[in-house]
N, C-alpha and C positions, 0 to 999 in steps of 0.2 A: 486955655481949654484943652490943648493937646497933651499938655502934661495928665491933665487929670485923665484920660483916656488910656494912656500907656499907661498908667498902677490900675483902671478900673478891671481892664482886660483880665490882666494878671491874676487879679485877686478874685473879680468872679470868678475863672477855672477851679479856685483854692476852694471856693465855697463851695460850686457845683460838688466837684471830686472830695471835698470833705462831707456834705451834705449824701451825697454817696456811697460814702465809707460806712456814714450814722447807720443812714436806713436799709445797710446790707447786713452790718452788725447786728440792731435791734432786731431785724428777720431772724436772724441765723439764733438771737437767744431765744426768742417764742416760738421758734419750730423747737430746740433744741429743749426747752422746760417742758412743751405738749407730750414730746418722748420721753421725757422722763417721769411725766405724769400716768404717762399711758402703762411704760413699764415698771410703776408703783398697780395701776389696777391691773395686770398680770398678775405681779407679785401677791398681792391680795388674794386674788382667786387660786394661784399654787399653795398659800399660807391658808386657802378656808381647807384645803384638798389634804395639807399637811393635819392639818388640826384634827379631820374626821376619824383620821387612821387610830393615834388611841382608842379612841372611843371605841373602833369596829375593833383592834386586836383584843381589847379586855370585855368584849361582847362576846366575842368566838372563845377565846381561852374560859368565860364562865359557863358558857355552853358547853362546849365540845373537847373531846380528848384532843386538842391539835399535836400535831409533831412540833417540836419547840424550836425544832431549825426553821421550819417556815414559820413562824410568829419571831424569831427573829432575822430574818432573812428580809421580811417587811421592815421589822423597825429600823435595821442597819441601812437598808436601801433609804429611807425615809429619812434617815440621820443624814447621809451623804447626799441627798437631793437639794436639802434645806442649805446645807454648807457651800454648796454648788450656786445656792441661789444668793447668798449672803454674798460668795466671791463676786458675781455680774456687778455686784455694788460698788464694786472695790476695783472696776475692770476686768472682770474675769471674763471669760466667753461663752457666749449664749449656746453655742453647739455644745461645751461640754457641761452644760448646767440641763440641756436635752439631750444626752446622753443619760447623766445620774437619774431625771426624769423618766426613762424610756427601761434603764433597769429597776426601777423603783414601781412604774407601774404594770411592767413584765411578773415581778414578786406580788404587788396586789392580787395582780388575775388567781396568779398560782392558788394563793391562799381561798379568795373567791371560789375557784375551781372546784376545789380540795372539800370547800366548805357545803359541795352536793353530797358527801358520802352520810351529812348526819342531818336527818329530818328535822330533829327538835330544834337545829340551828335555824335550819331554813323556817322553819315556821316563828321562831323568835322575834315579836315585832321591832324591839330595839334593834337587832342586824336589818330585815327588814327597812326599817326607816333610813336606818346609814346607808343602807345601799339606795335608797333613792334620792338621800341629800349628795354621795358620792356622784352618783351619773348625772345630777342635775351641777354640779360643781362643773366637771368636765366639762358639759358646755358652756358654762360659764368661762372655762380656762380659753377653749376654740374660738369665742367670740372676743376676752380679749388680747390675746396673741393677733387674729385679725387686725384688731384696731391699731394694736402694735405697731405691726407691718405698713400699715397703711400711716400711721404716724412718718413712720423711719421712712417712706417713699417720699412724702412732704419733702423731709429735713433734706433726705441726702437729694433732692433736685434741686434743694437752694443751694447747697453744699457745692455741687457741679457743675451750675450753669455757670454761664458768662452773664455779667459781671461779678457774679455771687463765689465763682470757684477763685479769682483774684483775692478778693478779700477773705475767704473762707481758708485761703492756707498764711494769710499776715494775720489774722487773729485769729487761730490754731484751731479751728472748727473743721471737723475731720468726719467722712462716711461713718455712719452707724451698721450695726449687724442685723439682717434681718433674722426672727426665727424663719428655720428650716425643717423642710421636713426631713426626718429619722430617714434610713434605709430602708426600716420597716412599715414605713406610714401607709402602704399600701394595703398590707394584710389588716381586716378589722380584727380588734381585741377581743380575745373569746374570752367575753365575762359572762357569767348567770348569774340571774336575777332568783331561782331559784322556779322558773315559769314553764 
């Protein structure tokens, strides 16, 4: 009977600390898919933001004489945002993908701005509506950047406790990035609605 005690010892620990390994692992993928699900509905809400912009440049340029540097000054920023977003896919980093974000929607405002000098614009319900699917977008962007955040605080606590930070650096499971705020995230964006 003592034989079988000196292999039981042994191999339960094997179990326990394998059964430990399982269940630190399978954590570490289901926090690890929520965040990337969460920043798929990010991406979504920058891809509804990306999409309106057409619409509103070829709204304004039928309406209105615009200056052709600001009608592409929107699109280039727009081009470079999306390409900024494509990179997060690929590893890229989330500060410089809110960065191209932060000049892209710097170039929005401008054109917004700009777009108080002509009545007929402002009164045009097609810009009208894009400008209310645009500010309804945004928030839409704010709440899930939140959700983000709140995903990546999950993950990266499993990521760094004990027992979870041992096994999170043996099977390559690494802190995620949170969004941050700009420089400027203090100052509100002076958009017009046209009110």
């Amino acid at each position: 009977m003592k034989k079988h005690l000196r292999w039981a010892i042994p191999l339960g620990l094997i179990v326990i600390v394998g059964m430990n390994a399982m269940g630190n692992y399978n954590g570490f993928v289901d926090a690890e898919e929520r965040v990337g699900g969460l920043w798929a509905d990010v991406e979504t809400q920058y891809q509804r933001r990306f999409d309106l912009i057409p619409n509103l440049v070829e709204t304004v340029k039928g309406v209105a004489d615009f200056e052709k540097s600001t009608l592409v000054e929107v699109t280039e920023a727009r081009a470079s945002a999306l390409q900024a977003m494509q990179q997060v896919k690929e590893g890229g980093s989330i500060a410089d993908f809110e960065q191209k974000n932060l000049v892209f929607g710097s170039a929005l405002r401008g054109m917004l701005g700009y777009s108080e000098q002509y009545p007929e614009l402002k009164a045009n319900q097609n810009f009208l509506d894009l400008q209310h699917q645009l500010e309804g977008t945004e928030n839409r962007v704010a709440v899930s950047r939140r959700d983000f955040n709140a995903g990546v605080k999950g993950y990266n606590s499993e990521v760094r406790r004990i027992p979870g930070s041992l096994w999170a650096g043996m099977f390559g499971f690494e802190v995620r990035e949170y969004f941050q705020a700009t420089a400027t995230a203090e100052q509100a964006p002076a958009v017009s609605f046209g009110k």
